[in-house]
N, C-alpha and C positions, 0 to 999 in steps of 0.2 A: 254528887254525881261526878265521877271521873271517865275519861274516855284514855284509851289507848292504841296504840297502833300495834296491830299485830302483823304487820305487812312483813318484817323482818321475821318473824318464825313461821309462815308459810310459806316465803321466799328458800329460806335456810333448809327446811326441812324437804322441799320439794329436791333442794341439787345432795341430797343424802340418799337418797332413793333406787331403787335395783329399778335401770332402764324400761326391763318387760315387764315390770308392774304396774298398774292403771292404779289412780286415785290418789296420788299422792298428795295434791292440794287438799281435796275433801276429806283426804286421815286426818290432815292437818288442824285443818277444820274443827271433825269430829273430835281430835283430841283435846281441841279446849272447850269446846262445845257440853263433853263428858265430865271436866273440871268443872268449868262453872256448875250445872246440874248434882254438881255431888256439892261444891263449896261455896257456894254464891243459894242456888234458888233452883227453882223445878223447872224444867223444860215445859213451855206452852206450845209451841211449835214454830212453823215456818214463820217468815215475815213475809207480810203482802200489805203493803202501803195504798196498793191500785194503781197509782200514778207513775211514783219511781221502781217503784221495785228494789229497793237498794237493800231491804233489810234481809236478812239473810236466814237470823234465828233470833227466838226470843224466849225471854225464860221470867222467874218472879226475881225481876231486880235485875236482869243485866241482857243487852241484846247486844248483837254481831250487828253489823253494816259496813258497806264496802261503799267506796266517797270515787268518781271519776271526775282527775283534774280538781279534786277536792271538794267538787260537787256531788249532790246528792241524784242526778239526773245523768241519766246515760248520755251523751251526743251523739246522735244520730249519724252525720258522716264526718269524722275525726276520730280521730286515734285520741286513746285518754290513757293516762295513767294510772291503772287501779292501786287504791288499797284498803284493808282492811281494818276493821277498828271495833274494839268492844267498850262497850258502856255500863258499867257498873255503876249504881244507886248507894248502896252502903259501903264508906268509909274504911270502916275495917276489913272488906271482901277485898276490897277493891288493893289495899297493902299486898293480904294475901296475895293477888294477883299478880302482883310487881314482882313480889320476891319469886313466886314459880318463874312467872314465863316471860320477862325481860334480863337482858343483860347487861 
């Protein structure tokens, strides 16, 4: 089980973006979201915890979640610092992973 922060290529890819285009976080998103689902494991769907709601997507073998203040729980009234983070299961996926989409 490895985790990683993908906070730097949703951050990066959001200030690459044409101003009057909407969605640039959620391509963002979407675009590893699409990777994993082709080279990780099949998309199951949304994340719904109940509680936190922090997971994002889940797939066979690797889910998205997003940590505030590096908690898994929103704060009600404070300001938090989001980020993002994928969790891969197998080992060799998770290499995969590193060499695409860190730097």
């Amino acid at each position: 089980m490895a985790v990683f922060n993908i906070t730097p290529n949703i951050l990066n890819h959001a200030r690459e973006y044409d101003p009057y285009a909407r969605g640039t976080i959620s391509s963002a998103l979407a675009q590893i979201e699409d990777w994993l689902e082709e080279n990780v494991g099949e998309y199951c769907g949304p994340g719904n915890d109940g509680i936190n709601n922090n997971v994002i997507a889940i797939g066979s073998g690797w889910e998205i979640f997003s940590l505030y203040n590096g908690k898994p729980k929103r704060p009600e009234y404070e300001d938090a610092e989001v980020t993002w983070h994928v969790d891969i299961d197998d080992e060799q996926k998770a290499l995969l992973f590193v060499l695409k989409w860190t730097k």
